[in-house]
FIFIFI-842682 format. One record per residue: x, y, z of N, C-alpha, C, CB in turn. Coordinates in steps of 0.2 Angstrom, whole numbers, padded with zeros to 4 digits, always signed. Glycine has a CB too. Layout:
N
XYZXYZXYZXYZ...
This chain:
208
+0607+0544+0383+0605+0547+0377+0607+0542+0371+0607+0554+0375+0614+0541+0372+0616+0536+0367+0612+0529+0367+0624+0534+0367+0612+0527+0371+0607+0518+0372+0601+0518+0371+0607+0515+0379+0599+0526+0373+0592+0525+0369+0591+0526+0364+0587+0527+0371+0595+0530+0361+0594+0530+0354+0596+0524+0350+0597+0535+0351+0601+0519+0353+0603+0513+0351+0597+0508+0352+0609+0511+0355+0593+0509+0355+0588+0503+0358+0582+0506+0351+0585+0504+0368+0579+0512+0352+0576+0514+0345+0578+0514+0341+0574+0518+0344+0584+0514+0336+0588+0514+0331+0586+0505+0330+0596+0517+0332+0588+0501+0333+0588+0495+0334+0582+0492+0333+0590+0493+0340+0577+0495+0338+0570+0491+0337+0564+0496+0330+0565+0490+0346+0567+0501+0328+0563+0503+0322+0566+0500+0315+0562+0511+0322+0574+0500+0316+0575+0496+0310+0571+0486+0309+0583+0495+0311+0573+0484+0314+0570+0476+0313+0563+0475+0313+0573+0471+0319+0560+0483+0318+0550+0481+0317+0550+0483+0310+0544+0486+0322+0553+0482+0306+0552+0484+0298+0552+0475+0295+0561+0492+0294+0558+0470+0300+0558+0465+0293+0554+0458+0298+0569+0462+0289+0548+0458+0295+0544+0453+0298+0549+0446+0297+0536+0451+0294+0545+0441+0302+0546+0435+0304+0547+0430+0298+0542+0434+0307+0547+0423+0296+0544+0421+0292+0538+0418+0294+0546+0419+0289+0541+0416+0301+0534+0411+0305+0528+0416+0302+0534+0411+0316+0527+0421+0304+0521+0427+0304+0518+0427+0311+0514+0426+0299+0522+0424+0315+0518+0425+0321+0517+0431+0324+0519+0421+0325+0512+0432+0328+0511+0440+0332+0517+0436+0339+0500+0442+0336+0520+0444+0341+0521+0443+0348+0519+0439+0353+0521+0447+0351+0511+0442+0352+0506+0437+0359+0507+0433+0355+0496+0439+0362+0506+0426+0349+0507+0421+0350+0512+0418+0351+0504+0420+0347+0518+0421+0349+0526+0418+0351+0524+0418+0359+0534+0423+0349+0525+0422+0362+0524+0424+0371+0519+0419+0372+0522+0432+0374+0514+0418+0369+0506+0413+0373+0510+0404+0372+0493+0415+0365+0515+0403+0366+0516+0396+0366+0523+0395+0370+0516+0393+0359+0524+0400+0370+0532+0399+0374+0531+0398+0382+0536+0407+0374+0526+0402+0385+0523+0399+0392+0521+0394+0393+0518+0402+0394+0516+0392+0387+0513+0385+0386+0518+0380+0386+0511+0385+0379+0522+0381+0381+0527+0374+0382+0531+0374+0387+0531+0372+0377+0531+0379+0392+0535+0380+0400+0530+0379+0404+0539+0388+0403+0524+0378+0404+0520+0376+0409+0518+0382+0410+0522+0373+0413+0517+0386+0407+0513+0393+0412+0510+0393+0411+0514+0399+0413+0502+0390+0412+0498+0391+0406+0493+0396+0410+0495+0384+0401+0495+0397+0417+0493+0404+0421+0494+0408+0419+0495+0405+0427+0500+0410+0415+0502+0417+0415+0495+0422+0411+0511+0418+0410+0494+0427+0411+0491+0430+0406+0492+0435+0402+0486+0430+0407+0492+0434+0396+0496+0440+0393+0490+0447+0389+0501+0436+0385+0492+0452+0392+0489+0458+0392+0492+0463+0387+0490+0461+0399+0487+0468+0382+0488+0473+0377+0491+0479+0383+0481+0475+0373+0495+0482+0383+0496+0490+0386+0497+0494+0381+0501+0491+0391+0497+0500+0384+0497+0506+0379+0503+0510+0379+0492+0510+0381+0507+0512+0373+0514+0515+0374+0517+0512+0370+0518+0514+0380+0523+0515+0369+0527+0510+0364+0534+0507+0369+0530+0516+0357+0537+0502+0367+0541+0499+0371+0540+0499+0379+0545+0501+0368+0534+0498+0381+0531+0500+0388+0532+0491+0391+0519+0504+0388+0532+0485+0388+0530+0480+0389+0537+0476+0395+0529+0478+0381+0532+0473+0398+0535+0470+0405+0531+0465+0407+0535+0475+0411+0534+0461+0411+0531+0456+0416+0532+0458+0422+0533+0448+0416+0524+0457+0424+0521+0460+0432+0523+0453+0435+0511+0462+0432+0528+0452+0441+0528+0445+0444+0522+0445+0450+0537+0443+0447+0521+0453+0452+0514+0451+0458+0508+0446+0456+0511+0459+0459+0506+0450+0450+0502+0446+0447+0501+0441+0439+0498+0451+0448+0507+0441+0439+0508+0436+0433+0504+0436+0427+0507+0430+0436+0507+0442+0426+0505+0444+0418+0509+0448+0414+0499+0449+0418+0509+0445+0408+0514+0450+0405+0509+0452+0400+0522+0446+0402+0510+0460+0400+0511+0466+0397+0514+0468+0391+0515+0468+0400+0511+0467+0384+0514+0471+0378+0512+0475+0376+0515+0468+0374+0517+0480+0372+0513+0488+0368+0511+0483+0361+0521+0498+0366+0506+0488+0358+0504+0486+0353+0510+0484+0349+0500+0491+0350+0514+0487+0347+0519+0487+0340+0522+0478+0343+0527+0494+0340+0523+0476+0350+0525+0470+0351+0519+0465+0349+0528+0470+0359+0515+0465+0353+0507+0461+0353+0503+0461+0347+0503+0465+0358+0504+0464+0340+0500+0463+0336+0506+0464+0331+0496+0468+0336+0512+0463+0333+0519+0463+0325+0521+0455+0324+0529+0466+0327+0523+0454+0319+0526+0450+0316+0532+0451+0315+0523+0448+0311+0537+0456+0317+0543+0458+0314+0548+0453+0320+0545+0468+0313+0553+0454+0319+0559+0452+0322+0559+0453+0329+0565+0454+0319+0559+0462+0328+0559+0466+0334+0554+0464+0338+0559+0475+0334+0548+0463+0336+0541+0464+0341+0544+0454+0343+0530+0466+0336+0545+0449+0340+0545+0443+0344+0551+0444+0349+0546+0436+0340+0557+0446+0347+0561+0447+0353+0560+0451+0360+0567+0449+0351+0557+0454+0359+0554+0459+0365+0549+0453+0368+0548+0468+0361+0544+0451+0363+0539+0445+0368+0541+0440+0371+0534+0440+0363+0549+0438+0367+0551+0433+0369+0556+0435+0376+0554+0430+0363+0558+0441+0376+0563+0442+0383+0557+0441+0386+0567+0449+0384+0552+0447+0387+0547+0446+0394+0545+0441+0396+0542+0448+0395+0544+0435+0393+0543+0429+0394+0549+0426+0396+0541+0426+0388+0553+0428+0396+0559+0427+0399+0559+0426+0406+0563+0431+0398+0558+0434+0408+0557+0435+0414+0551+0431+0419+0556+0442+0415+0544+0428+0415+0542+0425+0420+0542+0417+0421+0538+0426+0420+0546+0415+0415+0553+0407+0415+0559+0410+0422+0559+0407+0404+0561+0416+0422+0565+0415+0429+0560+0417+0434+0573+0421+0431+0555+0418+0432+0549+0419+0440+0547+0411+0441+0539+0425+0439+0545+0408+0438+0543+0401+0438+0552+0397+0442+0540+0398+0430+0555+0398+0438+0562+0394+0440+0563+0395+0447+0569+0398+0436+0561+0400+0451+0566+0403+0457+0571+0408+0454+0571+0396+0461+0571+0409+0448+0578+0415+0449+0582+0419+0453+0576+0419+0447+0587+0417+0454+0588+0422+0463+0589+0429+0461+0596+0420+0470+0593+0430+0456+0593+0438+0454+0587+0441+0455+0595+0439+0448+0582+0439+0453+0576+0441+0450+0573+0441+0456+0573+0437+0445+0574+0437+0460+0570+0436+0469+0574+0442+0472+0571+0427+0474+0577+0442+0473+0581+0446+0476+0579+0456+0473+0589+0442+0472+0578+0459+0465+0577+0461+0463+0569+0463+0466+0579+0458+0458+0567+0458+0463+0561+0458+0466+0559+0461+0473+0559+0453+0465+0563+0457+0479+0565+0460+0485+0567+0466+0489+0567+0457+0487+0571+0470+0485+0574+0476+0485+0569+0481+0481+0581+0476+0482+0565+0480+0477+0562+0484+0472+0558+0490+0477+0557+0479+0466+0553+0489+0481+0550+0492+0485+0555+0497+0490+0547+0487+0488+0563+0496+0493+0566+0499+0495+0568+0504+0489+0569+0496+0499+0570+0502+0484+0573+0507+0479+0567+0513+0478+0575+0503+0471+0561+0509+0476+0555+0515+0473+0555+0520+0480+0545+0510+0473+0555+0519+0485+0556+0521+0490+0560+0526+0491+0556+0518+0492+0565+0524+0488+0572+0529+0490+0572+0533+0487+0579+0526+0488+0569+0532+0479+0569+0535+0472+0563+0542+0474+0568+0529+0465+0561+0541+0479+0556+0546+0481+0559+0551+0485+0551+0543+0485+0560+0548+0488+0562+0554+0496+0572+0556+0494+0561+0547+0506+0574+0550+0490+0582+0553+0491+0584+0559+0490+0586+0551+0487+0581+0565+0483+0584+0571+0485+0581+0576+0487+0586+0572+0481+0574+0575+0491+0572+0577+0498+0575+0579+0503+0569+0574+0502+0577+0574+0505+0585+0573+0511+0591+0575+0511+0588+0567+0512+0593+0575+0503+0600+0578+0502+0601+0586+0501+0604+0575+0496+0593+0588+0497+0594+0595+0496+0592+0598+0505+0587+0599+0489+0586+0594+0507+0586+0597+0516+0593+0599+0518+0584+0591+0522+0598+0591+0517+0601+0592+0523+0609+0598+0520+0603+0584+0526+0609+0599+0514+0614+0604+0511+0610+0610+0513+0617+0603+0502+0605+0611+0513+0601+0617+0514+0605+0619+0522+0591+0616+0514+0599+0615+0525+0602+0617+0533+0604+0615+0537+0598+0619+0537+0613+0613+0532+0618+0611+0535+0617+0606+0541+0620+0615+0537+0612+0600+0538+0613+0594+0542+0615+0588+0539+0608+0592+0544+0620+0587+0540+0625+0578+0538+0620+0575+0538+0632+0574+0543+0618+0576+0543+0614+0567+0545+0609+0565+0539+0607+0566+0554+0607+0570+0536+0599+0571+0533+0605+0569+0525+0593+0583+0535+0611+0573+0522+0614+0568+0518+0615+0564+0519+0618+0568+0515+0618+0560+0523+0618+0553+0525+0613+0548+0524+0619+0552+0530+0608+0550+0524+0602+0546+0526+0601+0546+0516+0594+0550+0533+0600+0551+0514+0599+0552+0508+0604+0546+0503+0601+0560+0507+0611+0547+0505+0616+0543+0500+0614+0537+0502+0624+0544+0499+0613+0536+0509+0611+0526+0511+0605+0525+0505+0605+0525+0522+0600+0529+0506+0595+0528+0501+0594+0528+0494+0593+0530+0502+0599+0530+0494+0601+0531+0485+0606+0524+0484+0607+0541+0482+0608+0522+0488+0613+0515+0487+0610+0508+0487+0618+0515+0493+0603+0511+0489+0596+0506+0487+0594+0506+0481+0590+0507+0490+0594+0511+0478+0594+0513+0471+0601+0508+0465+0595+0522+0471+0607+0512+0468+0612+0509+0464+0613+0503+0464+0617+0512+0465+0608+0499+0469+0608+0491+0469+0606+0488+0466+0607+0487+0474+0599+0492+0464+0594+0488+0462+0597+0490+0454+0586+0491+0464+0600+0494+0452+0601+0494+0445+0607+0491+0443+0600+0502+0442+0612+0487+0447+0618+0482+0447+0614+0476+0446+0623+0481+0454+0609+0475+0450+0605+0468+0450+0601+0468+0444+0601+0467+0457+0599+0473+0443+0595+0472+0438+0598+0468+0429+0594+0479+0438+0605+0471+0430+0609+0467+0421+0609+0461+0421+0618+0469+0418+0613+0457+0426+0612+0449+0425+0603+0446+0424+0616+0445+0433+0598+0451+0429+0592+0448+0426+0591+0450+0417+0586+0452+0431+0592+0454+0415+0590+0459+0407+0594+0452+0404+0595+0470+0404+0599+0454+0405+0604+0449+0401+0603+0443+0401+0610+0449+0402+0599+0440+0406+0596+0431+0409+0590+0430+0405+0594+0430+0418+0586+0436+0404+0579+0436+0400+0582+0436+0393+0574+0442+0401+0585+0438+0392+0588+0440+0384+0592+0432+0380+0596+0448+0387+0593+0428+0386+0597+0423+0386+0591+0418+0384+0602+0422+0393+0587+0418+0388+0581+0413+0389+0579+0412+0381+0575+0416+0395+0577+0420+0381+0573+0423+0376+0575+0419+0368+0574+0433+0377+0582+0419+0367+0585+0415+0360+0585+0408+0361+0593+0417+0357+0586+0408+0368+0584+0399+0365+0578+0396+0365+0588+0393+0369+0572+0400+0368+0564+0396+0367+0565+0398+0357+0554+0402+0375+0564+0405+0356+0564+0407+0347+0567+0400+0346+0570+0415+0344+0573+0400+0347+0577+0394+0342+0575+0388+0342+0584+0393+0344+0574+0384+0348+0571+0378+0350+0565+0377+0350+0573+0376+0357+0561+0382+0347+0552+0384+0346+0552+0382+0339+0549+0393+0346+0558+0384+0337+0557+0386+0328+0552+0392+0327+0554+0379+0324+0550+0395+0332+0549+0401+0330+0554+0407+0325+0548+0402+0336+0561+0404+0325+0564+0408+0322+0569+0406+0320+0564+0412+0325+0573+0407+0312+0580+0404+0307+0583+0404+0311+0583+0406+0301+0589+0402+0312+0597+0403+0313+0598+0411+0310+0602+0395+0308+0595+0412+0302+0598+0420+0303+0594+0424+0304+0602+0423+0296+0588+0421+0306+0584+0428+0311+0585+0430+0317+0578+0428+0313+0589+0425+0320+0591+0425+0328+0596+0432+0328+0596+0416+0331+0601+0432+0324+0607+0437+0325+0604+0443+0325+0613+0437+0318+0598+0445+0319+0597+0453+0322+0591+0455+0327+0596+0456+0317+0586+0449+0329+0585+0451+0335+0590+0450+0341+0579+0447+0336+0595+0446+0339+0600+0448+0347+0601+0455+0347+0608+0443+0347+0601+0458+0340+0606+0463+0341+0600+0468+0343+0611+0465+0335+0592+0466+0343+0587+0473+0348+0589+0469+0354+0575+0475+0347+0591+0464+0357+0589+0463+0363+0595+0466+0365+0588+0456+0366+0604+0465+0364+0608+0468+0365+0609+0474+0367+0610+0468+0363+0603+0479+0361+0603+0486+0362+0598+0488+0368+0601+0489+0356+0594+0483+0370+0590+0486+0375+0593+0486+0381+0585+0484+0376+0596+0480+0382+0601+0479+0390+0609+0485+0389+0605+0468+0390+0610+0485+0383+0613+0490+0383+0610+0500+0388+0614+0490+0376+0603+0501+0388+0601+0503+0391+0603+0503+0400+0596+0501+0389+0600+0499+0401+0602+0497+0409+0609+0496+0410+0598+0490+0412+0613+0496+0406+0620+0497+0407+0622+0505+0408+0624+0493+0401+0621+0508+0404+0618+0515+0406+0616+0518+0410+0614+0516+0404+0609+0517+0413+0606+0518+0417+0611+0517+0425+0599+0514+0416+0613+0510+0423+0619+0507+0429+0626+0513+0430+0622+0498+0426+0627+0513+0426+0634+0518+0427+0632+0525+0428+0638+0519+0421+0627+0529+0426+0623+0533+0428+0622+0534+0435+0618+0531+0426+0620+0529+0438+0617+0527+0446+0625+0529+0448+0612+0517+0449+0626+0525+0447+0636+0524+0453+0638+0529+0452+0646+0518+0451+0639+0533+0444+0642+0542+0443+0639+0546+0450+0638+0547+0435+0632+0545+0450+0629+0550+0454+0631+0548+0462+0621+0550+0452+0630+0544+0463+0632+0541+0470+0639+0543+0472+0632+0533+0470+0644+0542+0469+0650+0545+0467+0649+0551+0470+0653+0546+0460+0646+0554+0464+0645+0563+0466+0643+0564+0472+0640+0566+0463+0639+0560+0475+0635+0561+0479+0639+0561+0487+0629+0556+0479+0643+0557+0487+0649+0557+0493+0655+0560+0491+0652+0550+0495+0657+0563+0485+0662+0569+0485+0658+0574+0489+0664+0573+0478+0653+0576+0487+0649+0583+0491+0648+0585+0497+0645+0583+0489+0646+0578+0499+0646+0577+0505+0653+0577+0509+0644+0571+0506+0655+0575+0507+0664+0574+0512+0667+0581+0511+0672+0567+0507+0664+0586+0505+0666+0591+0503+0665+0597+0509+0664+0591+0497+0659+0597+0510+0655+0600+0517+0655+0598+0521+0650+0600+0518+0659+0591+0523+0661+0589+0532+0668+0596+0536+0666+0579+0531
């Protein structure tokens, strides 16, 4: 609750102080690819607020309106991290490959895991928790793996702004501080995951 309110506190204050460039998100994000060579990538409107991602299946990145049509601070640092992420998709990123490679077992996990754990406390079958916490530990991987990627985009993300001139020296400081607050998120989310996993093998061991 605190991070997300830190990540909305963060990006509604700065989508208040435009750029001076005036550029939109999509065009920071469309020249940033450009001058990385992507000129494959294709960048897409979606609908939501703060919904915005790069698809590495199909090589598109993804912005909500407030990002894709702002000129503020907040909406280029949001363009500029997702663009981030497909500078580590072009790179080889291994976090991100990797990430990428677990992602389908986690979605997976994140389905069925407390299927298995309420089964198996129901009708007193270990095996059926066991199988549950293996699967939830696919989860708690993917969200460890996940901070060095946030934080790797987040990194990328100020120096194309800077080296673009897309952005001053003192515009950089408070978009770091929405990018900070978003990865603050997934730090969250991360400690979240282990608490519950934790829990998840007291309970167990508790019932053996």
């Amino acid at each position: 609750m605190y991070a997300q309110s830190k990540i909305q506190s963060a990006f509604n204050k700065y989508s208040r102080v435009s750029s001076r460039s005036g550029y939109t998100g999509a065009q920071v994000a469309r020249r940033i690819l450009d001058r990385n060579g992507l000129y494959d990538v294709n960048i897409e409107h979606i609908s939501g607020r703060l919904t915005d991602h790069y698809d590495p299946r199909s090589r598109v990145l993804r912005l909500s309106s407030t990002v894709y049509n702002g000129t503020s601070l907040a909406s280029l640092g949001v363009a500029a991290h997702e663009v981030g992420h497909a500078i580590q998709h072009a790179d080889g990123y291994s976090f991100l490959i990797f990430r990428n490679t677990i992602a389908p077992i986690a979605g997976f996990g994140a389905r069925f895991v407390w299927i298995l754990i309420i089964a198996g406390f129901a009708f007193s079958f270990p095996s059926l928790v066991s199988a549950g916490i293996l699967l939830y530990l696919g989860v708690v991987l993917f969200q460890i793996i996940t901070l060095p990627v946030e934080y790797n985009a987040s990194k990328r993300a100020l120096l194309q702004l800077e080296t673009g001139s897309f952005l001053s020296q003192d515009e950089l400081v408070p978009t770091k501080r929405v990018l900070d607050a978003a990865a603050l998120t997934y730090v969250a989310a991360t400690l979240t995951a282990i608490a519950q996993l934790l829990r998840l093998v007291a309970l167990s061991r508790r019932r053996d």
